[in-house]
N, C-alpha and C positions, 0 to 999 in steps of 0.2 A: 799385289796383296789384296785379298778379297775380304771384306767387312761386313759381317753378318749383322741382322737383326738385334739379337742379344749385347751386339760388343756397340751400337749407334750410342749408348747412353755415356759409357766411357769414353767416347772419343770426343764428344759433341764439345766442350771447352777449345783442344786443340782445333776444331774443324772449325770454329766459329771465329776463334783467334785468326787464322790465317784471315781470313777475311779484311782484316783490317790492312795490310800490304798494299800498298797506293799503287800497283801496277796486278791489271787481272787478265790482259792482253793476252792473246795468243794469236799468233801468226797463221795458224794451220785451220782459220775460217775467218769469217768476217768479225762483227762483235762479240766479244768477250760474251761468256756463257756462265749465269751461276743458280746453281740447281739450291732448292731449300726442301728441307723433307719435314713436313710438320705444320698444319697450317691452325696449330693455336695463337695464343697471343703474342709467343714471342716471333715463331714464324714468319709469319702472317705480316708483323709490323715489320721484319727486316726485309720480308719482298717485297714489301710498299716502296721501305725508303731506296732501296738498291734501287730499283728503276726508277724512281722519283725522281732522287738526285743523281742519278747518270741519266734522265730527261731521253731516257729510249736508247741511251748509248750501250746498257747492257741488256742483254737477255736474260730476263729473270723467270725461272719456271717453281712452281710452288706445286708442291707432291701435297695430297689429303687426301686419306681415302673418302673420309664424309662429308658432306656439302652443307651440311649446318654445325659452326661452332657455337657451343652453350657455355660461358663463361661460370669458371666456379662462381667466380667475383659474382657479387647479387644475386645470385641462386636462393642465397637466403632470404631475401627480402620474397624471393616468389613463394617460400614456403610461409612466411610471414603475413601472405597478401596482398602484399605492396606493389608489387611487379608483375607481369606475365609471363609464361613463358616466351613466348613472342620477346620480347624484351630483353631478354638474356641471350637470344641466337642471331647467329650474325651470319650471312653467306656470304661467298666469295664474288660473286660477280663484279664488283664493285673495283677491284683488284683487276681485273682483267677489264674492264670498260672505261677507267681512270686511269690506269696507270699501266696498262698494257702486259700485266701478267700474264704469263700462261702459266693455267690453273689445271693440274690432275689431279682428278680424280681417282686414285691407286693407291695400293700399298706398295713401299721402296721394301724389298724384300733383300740386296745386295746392294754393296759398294763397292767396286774395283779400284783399290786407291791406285796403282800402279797405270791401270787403264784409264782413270777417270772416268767411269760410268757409273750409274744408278741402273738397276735392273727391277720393274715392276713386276707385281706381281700377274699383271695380265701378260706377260711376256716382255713388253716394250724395254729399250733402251735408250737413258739419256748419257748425253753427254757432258761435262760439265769442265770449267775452267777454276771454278771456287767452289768448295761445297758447303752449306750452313744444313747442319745437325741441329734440330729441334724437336725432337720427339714428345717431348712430355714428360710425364710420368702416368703410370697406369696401374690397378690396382693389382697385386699380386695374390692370385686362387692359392690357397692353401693359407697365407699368412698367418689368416684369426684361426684360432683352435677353434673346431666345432663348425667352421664357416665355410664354404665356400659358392662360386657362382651359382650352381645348380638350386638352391636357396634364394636367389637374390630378387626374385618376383617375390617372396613370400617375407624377407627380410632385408629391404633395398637396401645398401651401402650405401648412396644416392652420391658415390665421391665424385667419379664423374657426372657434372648437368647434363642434363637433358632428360630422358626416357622415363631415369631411376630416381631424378628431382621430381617430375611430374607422378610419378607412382608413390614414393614418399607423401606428400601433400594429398594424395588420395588417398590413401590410407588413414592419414591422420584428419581428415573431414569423414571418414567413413569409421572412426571409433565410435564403441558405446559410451554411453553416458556413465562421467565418473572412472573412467578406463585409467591406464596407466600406460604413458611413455617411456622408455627407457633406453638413456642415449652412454655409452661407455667412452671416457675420455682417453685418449694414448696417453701413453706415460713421456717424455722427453726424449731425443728432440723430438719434433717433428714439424712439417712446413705449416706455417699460419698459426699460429700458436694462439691467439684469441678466436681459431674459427669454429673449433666446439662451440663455445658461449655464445656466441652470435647465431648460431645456428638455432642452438636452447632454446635463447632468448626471442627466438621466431615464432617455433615453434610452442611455447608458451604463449605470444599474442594472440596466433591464431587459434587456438584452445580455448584462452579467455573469452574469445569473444564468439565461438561458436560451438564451445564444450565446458562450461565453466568447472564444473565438479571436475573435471580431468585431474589427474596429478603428473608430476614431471619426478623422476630417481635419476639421478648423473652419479655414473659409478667413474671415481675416476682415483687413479693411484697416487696422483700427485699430490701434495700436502697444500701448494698454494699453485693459482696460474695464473695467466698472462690477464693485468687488467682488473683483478679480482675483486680491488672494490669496487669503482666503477660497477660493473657486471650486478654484484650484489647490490647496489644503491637503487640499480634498476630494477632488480627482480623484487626487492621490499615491496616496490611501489603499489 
């Protein structure tokens, strides 16, 4: 059965579940073989520990296609000032030089769960005895009415760090004097639920103190959110 790109996000529970099965053995090579597709936070830490504590007894290969992860986490502090971006990215070497990952660089384009293989998109094929599904999430072109990528230099999302964090933070050191930000909050659920306000509340310091006249508009549907006074006790200030 062959597992496309679209369908890694539904499976990823069951693929990751298996995993936990205390035997990963296969007869039909030497060490046991477990491929990971996703080299963000959760990725990343489960190829660490899998070859860590199997001490080189598994073969742990870790799929990314990009060679710097930018951690949402503290993104805002860099929009803030606090941080660098230097500081929010993390490469993989470290993974492979400690703990004996092999690290690709590719996109896993295919799963063959019947075969057991991952298929890149540079053609190659791995093989694998476990597979861990860690994708992500990624922002969806079309979502926002009125929005989509082709805008996103002119109107950064900045969801995922990196590029469109650093474009953000330029932007907002390159307003005029007295300018207007304006950030629109989702309506429920949605993941991080105080990370609007912590964002704001960033980009607010960094205004303060290098645009005072600036103003800040949060358009946001909800009646109350996550954290609210707090939030508010700080922005009185």
């Amino acid at each position: 059965m062959s597992l496309n790109r679209r369908s890694f996000l539904a499976s990823t529970v069951g693929a990751s579940a298996s995993l936990a099965a205390p035997a990963v053995w296969s007869a039909s090579h030497g060490r046991p073989r477990v491929v990971v597709i996703g080299g963000g936070a959760g990725g990343a830490t489960a190829a660490r520990y899998v070859a860590k504590d199997s001490d080189g007894a598994i073969d742990v290969t870790l799929v990314e296609p990009t060679r710097t992860y930018y951690t949402c986490f503290f993104s805002n502090l860099y929009l803030g000032g606090f941080k660098e971006i230097s500081d929010i990215g993390h490469g993989y070497g470290t993974l492979a030089s400690a703990h004996g990952v092999n690290v690709v660089h590719d996109w896993a384009v295919d799963v063959d769960r019947g075969a057991k293989t991952v298929t890149l998109a540079g053609g190659a094929a791995l093989d694998y005895d476990k597979l861990i599904l860690a994708p992500g999430v990624d922002f969806v072109d079309g979502s926002v009415p009125g929005w989509d990528v082709s805008v996103q230099n002119r109107m950064p999302h900045a969801y995922k760090a990196g590029s469109q964090t650093e474009l953000l933070r330029s932007q907002l050191m390159g307003m005029k004097e007295g300018g207007l930000f304006v950030m629109v909050a989702p309506p429920n659920p949605y993941r991080c639920p105080p990370g609007p306000y912590e964002r704001v509340s960033m980009v607010a310091h960094l205004l303060k103190n290098n645009n005072p006249t600036a103003k800040i508009l949060i358009a946001d549907p909800k009646e109350k959110f996550s954290k609210q006074a707090l939030f508010e006790e700080g922005w009185d200030k």
